[in-house]
N, C-alpha and C positions, 0 to 999 in steps of 0.2 A: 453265792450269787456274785457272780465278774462283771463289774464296772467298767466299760469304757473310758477313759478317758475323752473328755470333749474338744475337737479341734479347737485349734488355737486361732482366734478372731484375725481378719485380714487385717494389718496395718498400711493403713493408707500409705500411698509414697508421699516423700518430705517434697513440696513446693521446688521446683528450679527455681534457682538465682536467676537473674535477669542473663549474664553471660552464657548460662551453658543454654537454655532454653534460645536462646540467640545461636549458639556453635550449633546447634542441636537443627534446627529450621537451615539453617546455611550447608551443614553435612547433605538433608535431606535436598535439598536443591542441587547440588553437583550430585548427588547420586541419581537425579532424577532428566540429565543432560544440561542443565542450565548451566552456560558458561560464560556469556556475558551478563553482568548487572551493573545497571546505571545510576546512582549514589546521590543521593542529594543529601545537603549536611543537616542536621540537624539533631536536638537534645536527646526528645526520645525515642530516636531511630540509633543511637549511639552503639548499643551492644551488637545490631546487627551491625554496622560502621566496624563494628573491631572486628569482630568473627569475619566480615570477608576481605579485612587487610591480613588476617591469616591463614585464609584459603588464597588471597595471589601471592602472598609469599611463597606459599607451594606449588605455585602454580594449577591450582585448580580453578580458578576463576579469572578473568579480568574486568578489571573495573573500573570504572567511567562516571569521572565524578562531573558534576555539572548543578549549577546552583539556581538555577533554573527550574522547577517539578516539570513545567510543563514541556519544555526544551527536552528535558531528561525523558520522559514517556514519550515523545516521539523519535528519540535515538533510541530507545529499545524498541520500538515499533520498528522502525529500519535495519537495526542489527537481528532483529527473528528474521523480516524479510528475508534480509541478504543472505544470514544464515541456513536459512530453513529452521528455525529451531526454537525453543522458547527461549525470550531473554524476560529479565527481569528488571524494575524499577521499583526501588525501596527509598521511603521518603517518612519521615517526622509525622507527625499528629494537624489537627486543625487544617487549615487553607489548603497548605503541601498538599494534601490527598485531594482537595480537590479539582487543584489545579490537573490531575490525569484526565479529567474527565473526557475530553477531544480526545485523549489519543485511545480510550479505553472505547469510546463509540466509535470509532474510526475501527479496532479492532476488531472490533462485535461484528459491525458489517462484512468486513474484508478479511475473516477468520482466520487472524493473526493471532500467534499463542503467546500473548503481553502475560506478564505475570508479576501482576501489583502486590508488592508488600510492603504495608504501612505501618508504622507505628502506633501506639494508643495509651492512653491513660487506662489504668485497672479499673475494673468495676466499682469500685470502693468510688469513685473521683469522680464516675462519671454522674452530669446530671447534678452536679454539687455546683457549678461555675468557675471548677480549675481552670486554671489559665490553658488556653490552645488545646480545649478538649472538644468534642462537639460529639454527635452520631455518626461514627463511622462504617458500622455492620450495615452491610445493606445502599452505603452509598449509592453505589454502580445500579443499582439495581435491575433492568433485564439485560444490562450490556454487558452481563458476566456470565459463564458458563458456572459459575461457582463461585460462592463467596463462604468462606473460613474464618469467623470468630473465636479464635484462641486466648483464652483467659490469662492470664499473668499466674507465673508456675507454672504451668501445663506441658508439657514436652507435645512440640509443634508436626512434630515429625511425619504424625501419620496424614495431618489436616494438609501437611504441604504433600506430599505423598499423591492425595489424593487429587488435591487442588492441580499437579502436573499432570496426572491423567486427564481430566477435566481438560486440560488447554489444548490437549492434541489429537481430543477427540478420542479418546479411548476409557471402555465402561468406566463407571465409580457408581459404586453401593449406594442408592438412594439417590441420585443425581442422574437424572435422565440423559441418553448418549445423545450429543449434539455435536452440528459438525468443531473445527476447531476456534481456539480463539479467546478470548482476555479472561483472568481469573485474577478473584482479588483476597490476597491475606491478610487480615487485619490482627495483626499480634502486637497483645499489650505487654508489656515492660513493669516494674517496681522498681524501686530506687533500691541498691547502688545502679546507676546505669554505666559505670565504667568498672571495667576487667580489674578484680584483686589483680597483687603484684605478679602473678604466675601469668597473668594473661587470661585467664579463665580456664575451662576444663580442655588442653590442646586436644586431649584425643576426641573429642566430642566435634571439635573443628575440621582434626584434618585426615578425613577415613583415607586407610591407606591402600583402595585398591582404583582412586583416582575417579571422573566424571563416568558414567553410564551412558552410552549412544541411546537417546529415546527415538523411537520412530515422530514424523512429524507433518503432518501437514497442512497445507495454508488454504486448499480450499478452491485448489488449479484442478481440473480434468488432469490426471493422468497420460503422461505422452505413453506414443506407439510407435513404430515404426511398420511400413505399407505390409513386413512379412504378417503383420500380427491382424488387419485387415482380409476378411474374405473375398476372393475373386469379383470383382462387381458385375461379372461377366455371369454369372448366376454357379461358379464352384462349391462345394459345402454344402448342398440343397438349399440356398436360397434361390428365391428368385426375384431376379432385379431389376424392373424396368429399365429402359434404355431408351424412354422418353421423355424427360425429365424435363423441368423448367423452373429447377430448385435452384435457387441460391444458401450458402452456406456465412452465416454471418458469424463472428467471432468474436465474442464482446472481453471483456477486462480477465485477465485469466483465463482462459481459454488454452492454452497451451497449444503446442507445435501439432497437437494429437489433430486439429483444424485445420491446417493447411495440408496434412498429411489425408485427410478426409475426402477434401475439396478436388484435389489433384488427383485421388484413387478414382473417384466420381465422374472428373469432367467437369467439375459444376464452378462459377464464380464466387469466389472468396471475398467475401466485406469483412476484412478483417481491420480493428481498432489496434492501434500503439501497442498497447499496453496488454492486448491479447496474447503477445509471444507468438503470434501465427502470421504474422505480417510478412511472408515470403512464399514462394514456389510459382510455379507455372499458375496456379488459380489467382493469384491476388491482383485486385481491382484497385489500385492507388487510389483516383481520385472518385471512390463509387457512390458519395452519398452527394453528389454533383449529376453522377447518371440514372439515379435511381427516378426523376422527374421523366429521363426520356427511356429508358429499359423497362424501370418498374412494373407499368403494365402486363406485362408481358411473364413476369412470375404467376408461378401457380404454390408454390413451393418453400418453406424457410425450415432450413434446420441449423438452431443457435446452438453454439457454444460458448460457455463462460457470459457474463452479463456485459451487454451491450450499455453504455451511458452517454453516449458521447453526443449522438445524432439525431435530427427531428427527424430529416427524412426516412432512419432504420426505424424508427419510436411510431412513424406512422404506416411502414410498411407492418411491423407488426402487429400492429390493429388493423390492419386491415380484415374484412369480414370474408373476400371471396380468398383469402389466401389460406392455406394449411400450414400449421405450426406445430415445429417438433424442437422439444428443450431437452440437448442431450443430457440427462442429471447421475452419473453411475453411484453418486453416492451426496449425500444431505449437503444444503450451501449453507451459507448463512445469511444470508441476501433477502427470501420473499420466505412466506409460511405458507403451509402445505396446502392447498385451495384455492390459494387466493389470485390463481393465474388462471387465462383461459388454454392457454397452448397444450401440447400435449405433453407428457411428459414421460421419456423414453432412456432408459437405463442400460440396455445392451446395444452394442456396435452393431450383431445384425440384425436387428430390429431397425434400426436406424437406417443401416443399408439402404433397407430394402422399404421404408419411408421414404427416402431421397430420391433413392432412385439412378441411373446415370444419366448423365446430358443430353437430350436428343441433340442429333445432328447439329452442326454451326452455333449451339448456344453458347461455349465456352469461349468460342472464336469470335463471335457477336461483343461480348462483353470485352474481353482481349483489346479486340480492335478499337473498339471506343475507347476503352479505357490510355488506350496509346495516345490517341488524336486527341483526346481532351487534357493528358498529361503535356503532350507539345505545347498546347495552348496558352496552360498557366503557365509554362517557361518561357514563353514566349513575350506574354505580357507582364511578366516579371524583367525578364529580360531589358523591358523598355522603362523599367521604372529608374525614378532617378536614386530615390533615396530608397534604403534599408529598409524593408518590412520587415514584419513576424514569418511572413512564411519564407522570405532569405533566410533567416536565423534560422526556423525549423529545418528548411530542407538541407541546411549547412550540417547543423547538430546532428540530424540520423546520417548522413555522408562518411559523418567523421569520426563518429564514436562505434568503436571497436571494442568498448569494456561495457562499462553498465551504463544505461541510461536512465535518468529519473525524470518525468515529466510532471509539474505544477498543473495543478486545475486552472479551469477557466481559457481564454485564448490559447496559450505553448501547443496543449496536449491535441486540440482541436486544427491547431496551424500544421503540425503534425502530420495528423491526420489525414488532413487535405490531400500534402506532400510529398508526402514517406513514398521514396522508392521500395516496392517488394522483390527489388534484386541484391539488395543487403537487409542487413539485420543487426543489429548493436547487441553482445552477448547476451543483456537480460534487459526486457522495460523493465521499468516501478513507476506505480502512480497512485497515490491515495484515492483509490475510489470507491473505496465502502461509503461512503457519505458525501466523496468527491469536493472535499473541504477546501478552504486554500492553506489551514492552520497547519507547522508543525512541518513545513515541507523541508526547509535548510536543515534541520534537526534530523529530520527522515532520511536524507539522503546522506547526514553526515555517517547514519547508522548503519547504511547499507555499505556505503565505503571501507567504515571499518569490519565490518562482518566478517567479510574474506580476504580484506587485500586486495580487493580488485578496483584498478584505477576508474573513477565515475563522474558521470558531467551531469548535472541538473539543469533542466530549462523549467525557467517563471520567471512569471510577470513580475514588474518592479511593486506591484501590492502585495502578490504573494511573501515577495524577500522579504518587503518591510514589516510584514506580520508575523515572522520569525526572524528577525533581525537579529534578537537575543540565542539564535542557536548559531551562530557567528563564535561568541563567547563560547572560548576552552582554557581552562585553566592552564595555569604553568606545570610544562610535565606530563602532560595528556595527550594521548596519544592523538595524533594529527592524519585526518584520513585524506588517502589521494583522490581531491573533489575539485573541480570547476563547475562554480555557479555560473551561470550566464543566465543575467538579466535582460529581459525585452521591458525596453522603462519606456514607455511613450507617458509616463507623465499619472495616471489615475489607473479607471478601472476600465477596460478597452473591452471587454467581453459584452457591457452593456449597451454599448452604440449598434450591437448587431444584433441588438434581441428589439423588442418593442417597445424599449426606451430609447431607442436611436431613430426610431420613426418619426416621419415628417408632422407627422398627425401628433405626435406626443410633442416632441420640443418644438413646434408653433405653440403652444399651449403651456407649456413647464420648461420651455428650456433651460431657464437659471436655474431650478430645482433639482432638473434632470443631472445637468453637469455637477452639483452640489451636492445629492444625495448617492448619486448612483456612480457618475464619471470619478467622484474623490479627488479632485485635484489637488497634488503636491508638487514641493522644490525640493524635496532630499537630496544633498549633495551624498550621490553613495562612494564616489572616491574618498572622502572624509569618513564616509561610515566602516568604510574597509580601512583605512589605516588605523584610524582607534581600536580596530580590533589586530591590529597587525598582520589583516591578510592582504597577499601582494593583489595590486588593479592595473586593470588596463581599459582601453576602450576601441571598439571595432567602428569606425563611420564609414566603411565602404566594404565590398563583397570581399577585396583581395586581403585585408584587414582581417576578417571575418577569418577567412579559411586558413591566414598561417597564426594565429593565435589557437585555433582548433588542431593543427597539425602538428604543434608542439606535445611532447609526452604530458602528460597530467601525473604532477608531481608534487605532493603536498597538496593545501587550499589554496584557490586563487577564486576572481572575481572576475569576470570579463562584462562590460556591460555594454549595450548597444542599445540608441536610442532613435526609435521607432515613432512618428506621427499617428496621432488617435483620432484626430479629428476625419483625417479621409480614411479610414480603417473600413466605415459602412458601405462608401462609396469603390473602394478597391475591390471587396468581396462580391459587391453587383456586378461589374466590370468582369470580373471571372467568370461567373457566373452565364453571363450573356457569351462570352468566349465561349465555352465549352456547348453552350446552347448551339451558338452559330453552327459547330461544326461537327455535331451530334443529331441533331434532329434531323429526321428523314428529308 
């Protein structure tokens, strides 16, 4: 009788050291396209600290230290923007991780692929009362497309692996495809946390066939250009009204693929900032001014990318005699599936042929008003003595030929108003997943650095001072070509135009009103800009304005302009009856 021999038992693999389980996670991220990571310092984020000052030594990575957590997640948040790409933010154990939390919900909404990696105490520790330990699995909790809890010893590789799928919207095994957007790694460490004298295992650090191009996106409609559009004249077998009394509205993201829509069509363009469509023969400057006297007159809306800006668009939406179509070719991350009443249309000729073409004089109707009501605000602008928000805004899009970032609250809105759609500033940015004021100087620091391309920021002097702290860059840190411009009228200027600026409220609460909601401060921000060393100036008049703007943007600088809040409610009414006068039938 012959006996087999019995296989020989699996031997578990021996536990990673803390370094290579560290080279190991950092390999897998440049193989996965990450090429900016944002560093915050700390004990037991250390092994990753080492492992990616030996991927920039190779040049596989760069890195952005910043002592800040929260500062740090909102310059990876702007460098994915700027990039297109995932970036990453690695931070210590306890607080540090929670300090992401703003830029990770900002993410979630605005399907930015952030890629948190956090430090942790090992199982063993946790739940014991080690010092800076706390629950961090699950933090984020639905503001992540995927959360990875990596045990201490484990080799990280396949959890990060998957976790960059997960960010860019592409399958992973048991993790449901959604669109793009924040992922968080939570990998524990053991002590030693600093590299044996070799450095740790280099090959495990520095794969030598360099960073992987991962596909990437943020959650924009896809541009077009007019060939890739069917004849709207009814070519292709559609067939396409040529009656139409559709307008085309273009909310946050929206891409150029809207103005290129709008112009195919015939139809009026309400396109927002921060849409990227804010140009061509369709675009209505000042339309959510004309939508009081036009409006009527729609039968028709087909949106692109998420509108946030406007009561007037917010109410033409609801509207019940109006018909609604939300072009969506692929998942946002915005609303959940149901929960809207519009229609929702996934192919261009479908849509077409929803829209429809402009009947007769519609476009020309719109055009023309939209002319005569732009005269108007320049006009009574013109006559003003001092410096408003919408000087600064319509100075800002004039002048900027690189990137623009626009602040919540008043800037993006003054904007709005203003924006000539016979220019266009290479690329908007505006945080408006959540439409925060958190994180914006940070934001735009990131977008600057991204690509190199020289960038000018507008916000309010509340927004600046709520990221004050992303000012701070260390010695040796790479310095993006950024101009801040501040509109400081003193508090929060956004509130006097809403229902706390009403006669009926501050007869009643006005000391509360100004206290709770207006914020009045003195911040000297010339002082706040030299303690940080960044050069200041200040604009008090138009001529002021425009050759401080018409210098190259070189390095960081500060320009600030200081604007009156108290007639802010009273100036916008004032327009408002402008445009009325000489609009209304």
């Amino acid at each position: 009788m012959t006996h087999e021999a019995p296989e020989p038992a699996a031997t578990p693999e021996a536990p990673l050291d803390s370094a290579t389980s560290a080279a190991r996670a950092v390999r897998a991220l440049v193989a996965g396209g990450v090429v900016d990571v944002v560093v915050a310092p700390g004990s037991r984020s250390a092994p990753l600290a080492y492992a990616l000052a030996e991927a920039e030594a190779a040049g596989l990575v760069r890195l952005h230290v910043r002592i800040d957590e929260r500062s740090g997640a909102f310059t990876a948040l702007g460098l994915a923007l700027g990039a297109r790409r995932p970036a990453a933010v690695v931070t210590t154990s306890g607080t540090a991780v929670g300090e992401l939390l703003p830029a990770v919900m900002e993410a979630n909404h605005a399907a930015v692929p952030l890629v948190v990696v956090s430090a942790d105490r090992p199982a063993e520790l946790r739940g014991t009362g080690a010092n800076q330990t706390t629950v961090q699995p699950g933090l984020f909790g639905v503001h992540v497309r995927a959360g990875m809890d990596v045990p201490a010893g484990d080799d990280p590789g396949r959890a990060v692996t998957d976790a960059l799928r997960a960010a860019v919207g592409a399958p992973v095994e048991g993790v449901p495809t959604r669109p793009p957007g924040p992922v968080h790694l939570n990998l524990a460490f053991r002590d030693p946390l600093v590299p044996g004298g070799d450095g740790g295992d280099r090959d495990e650090t520095l794969p030598g066939d360099g960073p992987a191009e991962t596909p990437m996106r943020i959650g924009s409609v896809p541009t077009t250009g007019t060939a890739d559009l069917p004849d709207p004249a009814g070519a292709g077998g559609l067939h396409i009204p040529d009656d139409s009394r559709t307008v085309v509205v273009a909310g946050h993201g929206a891409g150029e693929l809207a103005a290129v829509f709008a112009a195919h069509l015939g139809l009026p363009l309400l396109a927002e900032p921060s849409s990227n469509a804010r140009f061509g023969s369709s675009g209505i400057a000042p339309y959510r001014l004309l939508l009081e006297h036009l409006g009527p007159a729609i039968t028709r809306v087909v949106t692109f990318g998420r509108p946030t800006l406007s009561r007037p668009v917010t109410a033409l939406l609801a509207r019940p005699d109006v018909e609604h179509a939300l072009y969506l070719p692929e998942p946002v991350a915005w609303f959940e599936e149901g929960r809207r009443p519009e229609r929702i249309i996934d192919s261009l000729p479908e849509l077409l042929t929803f829209a429809g073409r402009g009947e007769d004089g519609w476009l020309q109707a719109w055009r023309q008003a939209g002319a005569t009501a732009e005269a108007a605000i320049q006009s009574l602008l013109a006559g003003e003595e001092r410096l408003t928000g919408l000087h600064v805004a319509d100075a800002v899009w004039e002048h900027t030929d690189g990137n623009l970032v626009l602040g919540s609250s008043n800037p993006i809105r003054d904007v709005d108003l203003v924006a000539a759609t016979d220019w266009h500033p290479l690329e908007v940015f505006a945080n408006r997943g959540l439409a925060g004021i958190d994180g914006t100087v940070s934001t735009a620091t990131g977008i600057a650095l991204a690509a190199g391309i020289p960038t000018r920021v507008l916000l309010g002097d509340v927004t600046f001072l709520h990221d004050a702290g992303g000012l701070l860059l260390g010695a040796g840190e790479a310095q993006p070509d950024l101009q801040i411009v501040v509109l400081n009228d003193g508090g929060g200027g956004i509130f006097g135009l809403l229902e706390h600026g009403a006669d009926t409220t501050t007869a009643r609460y006005g000391a509360a009103v100004e206290r709770l909601f207006g914020t009045p401060h003195t911040v000297d921000i010339a002082s706040l800009a030299a303690a940080h060393g960044v050069p200041y100036e200040r604009a008090g008049t138009l001529a002021e304005l425009d050759t401080a703007m018409e210098r190259p943007i070189t390095g960081r600088s500060i320009l600030e302009v200081r604007t009156e809040r108290t007639t802010l409610r009273t100036l916008h009414a004032r327009i408002r009856r402008a445009v009325a006068d000489v609009t209304a039938p």
